[in-house]
C-alpha positions as CSV (number, residue, x, y, z in Angstrom):
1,X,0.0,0.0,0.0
2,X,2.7,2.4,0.6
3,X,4.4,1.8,-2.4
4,X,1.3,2.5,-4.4
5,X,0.8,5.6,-2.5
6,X,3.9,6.8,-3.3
7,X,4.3,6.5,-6.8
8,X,0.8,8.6,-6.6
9,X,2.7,11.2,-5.0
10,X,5.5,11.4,-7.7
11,X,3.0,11.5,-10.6
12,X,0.4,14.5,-9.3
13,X,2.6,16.9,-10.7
14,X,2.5,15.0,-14.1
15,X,-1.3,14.2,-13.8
16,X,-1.6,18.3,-12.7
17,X,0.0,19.3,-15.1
18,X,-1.7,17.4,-18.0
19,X,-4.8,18.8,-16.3
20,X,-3.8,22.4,-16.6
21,X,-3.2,21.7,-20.6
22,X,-6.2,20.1,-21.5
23,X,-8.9,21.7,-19.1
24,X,-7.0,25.4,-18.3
25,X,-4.9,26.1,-21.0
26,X,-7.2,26.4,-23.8
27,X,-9.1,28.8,-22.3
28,X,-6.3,31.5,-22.2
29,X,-5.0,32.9,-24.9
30,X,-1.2,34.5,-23.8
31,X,1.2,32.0,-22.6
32,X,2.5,34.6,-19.8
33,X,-1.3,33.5,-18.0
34,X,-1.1,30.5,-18.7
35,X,1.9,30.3,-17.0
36,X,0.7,32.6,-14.1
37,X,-2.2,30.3,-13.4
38,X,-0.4,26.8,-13.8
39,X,1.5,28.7,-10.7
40,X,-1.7,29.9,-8.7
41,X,-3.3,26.1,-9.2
42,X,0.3,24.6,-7.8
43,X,0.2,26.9,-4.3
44,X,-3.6,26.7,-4.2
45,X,-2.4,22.9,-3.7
46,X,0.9,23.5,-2.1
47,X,0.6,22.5,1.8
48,X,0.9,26.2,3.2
49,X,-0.5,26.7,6.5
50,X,-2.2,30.2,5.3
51,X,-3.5,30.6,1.4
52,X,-4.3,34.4,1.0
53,X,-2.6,36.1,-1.8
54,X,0.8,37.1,-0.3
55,X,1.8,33.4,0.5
56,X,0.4,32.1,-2.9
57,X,3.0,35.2,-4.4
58,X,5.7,34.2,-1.7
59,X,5.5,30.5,-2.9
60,X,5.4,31.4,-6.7
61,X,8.5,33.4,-6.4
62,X,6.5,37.1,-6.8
63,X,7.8,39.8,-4.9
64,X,4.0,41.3,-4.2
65,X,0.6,39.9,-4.9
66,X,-0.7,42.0,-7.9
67,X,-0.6,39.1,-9.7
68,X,-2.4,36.8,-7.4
69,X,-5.0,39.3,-6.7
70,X,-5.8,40.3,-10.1
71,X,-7.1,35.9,-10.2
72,X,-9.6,36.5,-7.0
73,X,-12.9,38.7,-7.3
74,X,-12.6,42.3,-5.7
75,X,-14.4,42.0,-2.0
76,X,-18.1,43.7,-2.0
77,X,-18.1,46.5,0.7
78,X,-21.2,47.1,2.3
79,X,-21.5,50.3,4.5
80,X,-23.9,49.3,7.0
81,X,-24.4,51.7,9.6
């Protein structure tokens, strides 16, 4: 059983990435976002203890988020008072 598990774990990058190319990458026409989200799909699944933007840029290699936060909707304020 452990060996089985393990060869799982060496081929989800393979399998993930195979993913990306048939289901993602058609979808987006410039290869620098294809790129960028192949990256944001790889630390959505990375084992980080916290997934906002700055540790999905952090483990991607971007110095700052704009990238990352570009991907995720704008938050809806509400002033409530």
């Amino acid at each position: 059983m452990a060996a089985a598990s393990s060869v799982a774990a060496q081929r989800w990058p393979h399998l993930l990435n195979e993913l990306i190319h048939t289901v993602v990458d058609p979808h987006l026409a410039r290869p620098e976002t294809r790129a960028t989200a192949h990256d944001l799909i790889t630390a959505l699944l990375a084992p980080l203890t916290r997934k906002n933007c700055w540790s999905l840029a952090e483990y991607t290699g971007l110095s700052a988020p704009t990238g990352c936060s570009t991907c995720s909707p704008a938050p809806a304020w509400t002033n409530k008072r």
